[in-house]
N, C-alpha and C positions, 0 to 999 in steps of 0.2 A: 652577336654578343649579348643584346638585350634578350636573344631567347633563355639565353643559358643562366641570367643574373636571375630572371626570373625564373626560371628553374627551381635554380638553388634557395630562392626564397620561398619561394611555394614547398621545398623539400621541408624547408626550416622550421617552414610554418606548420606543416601535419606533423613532424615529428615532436614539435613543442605541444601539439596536440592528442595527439598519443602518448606523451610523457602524462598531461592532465587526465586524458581518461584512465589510467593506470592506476597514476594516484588515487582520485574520486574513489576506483574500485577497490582498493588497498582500506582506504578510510573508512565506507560502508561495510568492506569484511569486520572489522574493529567496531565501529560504534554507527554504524546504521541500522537500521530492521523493517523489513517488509511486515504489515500490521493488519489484520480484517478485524475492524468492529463491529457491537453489533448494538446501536445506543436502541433506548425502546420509542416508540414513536406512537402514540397511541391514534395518529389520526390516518395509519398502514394498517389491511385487515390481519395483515399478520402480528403487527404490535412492534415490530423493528425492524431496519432497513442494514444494510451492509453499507460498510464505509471501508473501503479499502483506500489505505496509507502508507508512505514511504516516508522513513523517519531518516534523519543525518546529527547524532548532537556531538557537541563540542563543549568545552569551557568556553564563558564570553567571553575570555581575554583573545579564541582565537576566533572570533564571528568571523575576520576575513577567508575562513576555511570553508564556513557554509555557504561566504556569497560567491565561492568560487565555485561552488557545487552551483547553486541557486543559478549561477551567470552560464555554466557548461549545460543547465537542463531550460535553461528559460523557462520555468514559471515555479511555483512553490510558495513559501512565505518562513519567515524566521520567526521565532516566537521562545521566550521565557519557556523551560520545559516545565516549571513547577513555579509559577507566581506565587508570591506570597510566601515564600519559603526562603531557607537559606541557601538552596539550588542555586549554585552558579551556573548552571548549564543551558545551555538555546540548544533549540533544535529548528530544525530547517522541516518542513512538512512539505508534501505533494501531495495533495487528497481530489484531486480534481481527477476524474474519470479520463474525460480524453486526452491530458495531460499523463496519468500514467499508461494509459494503450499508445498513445501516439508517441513519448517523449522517454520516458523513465522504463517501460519493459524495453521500448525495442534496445536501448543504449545497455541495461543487461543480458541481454542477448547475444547483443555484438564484441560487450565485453563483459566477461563469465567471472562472476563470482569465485577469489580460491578458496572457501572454506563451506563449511556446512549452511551457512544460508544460502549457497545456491539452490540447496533443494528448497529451499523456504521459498527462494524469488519464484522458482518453478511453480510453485501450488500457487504462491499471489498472483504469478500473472493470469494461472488458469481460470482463477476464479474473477480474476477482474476482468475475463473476456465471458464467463457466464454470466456474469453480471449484464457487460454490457448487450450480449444476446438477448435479455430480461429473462434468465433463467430462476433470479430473486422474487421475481413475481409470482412464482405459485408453490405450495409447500412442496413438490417435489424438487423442484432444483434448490429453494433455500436451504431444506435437510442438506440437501449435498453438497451445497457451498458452505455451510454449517461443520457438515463431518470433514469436508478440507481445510476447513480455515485450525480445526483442533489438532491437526496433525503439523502442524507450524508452531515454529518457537518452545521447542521441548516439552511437552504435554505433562505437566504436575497435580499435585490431589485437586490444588484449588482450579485449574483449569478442567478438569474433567466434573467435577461439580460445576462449574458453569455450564459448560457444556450440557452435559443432563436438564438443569434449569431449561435455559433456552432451548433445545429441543420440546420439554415439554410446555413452556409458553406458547411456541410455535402450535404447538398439535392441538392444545387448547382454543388457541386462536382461530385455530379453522374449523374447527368443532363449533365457537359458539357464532362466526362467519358461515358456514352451513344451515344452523337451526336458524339464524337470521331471516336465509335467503327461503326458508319453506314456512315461515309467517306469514311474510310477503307475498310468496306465490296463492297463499291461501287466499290473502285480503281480495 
């Protein structure tokens, strides 16, 4: 008889659990976004680093919605989406590398996106395992984590001007990264 109470609560329990992860996935279709930065770094020879993100925002009145996200992924951080502003809006972040490989792609994987960022999670996660490959390390894999990250999040004039920029800081970067490296070989 105690196999079967317990049964029934262990049923209870995954199915209360799969209610949450349903939810979670329902609420990120609505107001999450899978996000690739690209801030500039000037002490990288390329001059900036990839920063892939997974964003969750809410009103503050309902933080308890991002701690419930925050407490189903264990790790992340909540944060004011726009301090200093009249933004009432938090968002929940995950920017930790082996936090989204280990924690945040696989749990989109196991439960699928209904709307059109599932193909956005698709290119985030690919790029967040070229990343973690160190494919960001040399201008061939950054161009191409670069050309995937701009096919994410509906590609508008202002994103395609960025785009171009960064490409050609990149190219620059390794151009004056090169003339660098044959001074040196000369000295």
């Amino acid at each position: 008889m105690n196999r079967k109470k317990s049964t029934s609560a262990d049923n209870q329990q995954e199915r209360s659990r799969q209610y949450l992860c349903g939810y979670v996935v329902g609420l990120v279709d609505g107001e999450g976004s899978f996000h690739i930065a690209f801030p500039k770094r000037d002490d990288l020879s390329a001059s900036i680093s990839v920063m892939p993100e997974f964003h969750l925002s809410q009103h503050r009145e309902s933080k308890q919605v991002l701690e419930l996200a925050q407490k189903l992924f264990g790790c992340g951080y909540i944060k004011e989406n726009h301090p200093k502003s009249e933004d009432k809006t938090l968002v929940y972040v995950v920017r930790n590398r082996e936090d989204l490989l280990l924690r945040v792609i696989p749990f989109f994987e196991t439960y699928s996106l209904k709307t059109k960022k599932q193909k956005d999670f698709k290119i985030f996660a690919q790029i967040v395992r070229l990343v973690h490959q160190g494919q960001h390390q040399n201008l061939e894999g950054l161009l191409k984590i670069v050309g995937l990250a701009y096919t994410m999040n509906q590609s508008g004039q202002r994103r395609i001007r960025k785009k171009e920029d960064l490409i050609t800081t990149l190219k620059s970067s390794e151009t004056i990264r090169r003339n660098h490296l044959k001074k040196v070989a000369k000295i």
